[in-house]
Each structure stands twice: as structure tokens, then as C-alpha cells.
C-alpha positions, 0 to 999 in steps of 0.5 A, a space after each residue: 500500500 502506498 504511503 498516501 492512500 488509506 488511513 492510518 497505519 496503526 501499530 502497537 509500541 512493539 511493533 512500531 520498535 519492530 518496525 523503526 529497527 527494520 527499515 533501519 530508522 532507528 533501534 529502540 524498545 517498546 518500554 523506551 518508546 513508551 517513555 518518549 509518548 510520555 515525556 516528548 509532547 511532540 510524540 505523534 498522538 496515541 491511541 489505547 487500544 485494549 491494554 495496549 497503546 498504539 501510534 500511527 506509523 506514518 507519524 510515528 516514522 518521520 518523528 523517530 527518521 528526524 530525532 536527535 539521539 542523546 545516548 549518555 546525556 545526562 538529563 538532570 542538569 537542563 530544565 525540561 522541554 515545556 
């Protein structure tokens, strides 16, 4: 299916680290992924489903192909993004 046609691409936190490590956009877990839809208020909006919580993966590719990696940084000594 195209990128442009049908609706949303709906994947679980899982999947969508499935996904990111296979089209070589990025390697993370679903428990990191989970903390960024919780911390980052650019995060692509997340829907509950059951117990799990899904993304669209058409936003969700874009957000991770586009974000600054921070690996070591220590958190701790800047403010928070508001």
C-alpha cells in the first residue's frame, strides 16, 4: 500500500520498535518508546487500544527518521522541554 492512500497505519509500541529497527530508522524498545509518548509532547498522538497503546506509523516514522539521539546525556542538569 502506498504511503498516501488509506488511513492510518496503526501499530502497537512493539511493533512500531519492530518496525523503526527494520527499515533501519532507528533501534529502540517498546518500554523506551513508551517513555518518549510520555515525556516528548511532540510524540505523534496515541491511541489505547485494549491494554495496549498504539501510534500511527506514518507519524510515528518521520518523528523517530528526524530525532536527535542523546545516548549518555545526562538529563538532570537542563530544565525540561515545556
Amino acid at each position: 500500500m502506498a504511503d498516501d492512500e488509506g488511513g492510518p497505519d496503526m501499530v502497537s509500541f512493539r511493533e512500531l520498535a519492530a518496525r523503526l529497527s527494520r527499515d533501519g530508522v532507528a533501534t529502540l524498545t517498546h518500554q523506551r518508546i513508551s517513555q518518549l509518548s510520555r515525556d516528548d509532547p511532540a510524540f505523534p498522538p496515541v491511541v489505547t487500544i485494549g491494554r495496549a497503546k498504539a501510534v500511527d506509523y506514518r507519524l510515528a516514522r518521520p518523528y523517530f527518521a528526524g530525532r536527535k539521539s542523546r545516548q549518555g546525556q545526562r538529563t538532570d542538569l537542563y530544565p525540561r522541554p515545556e
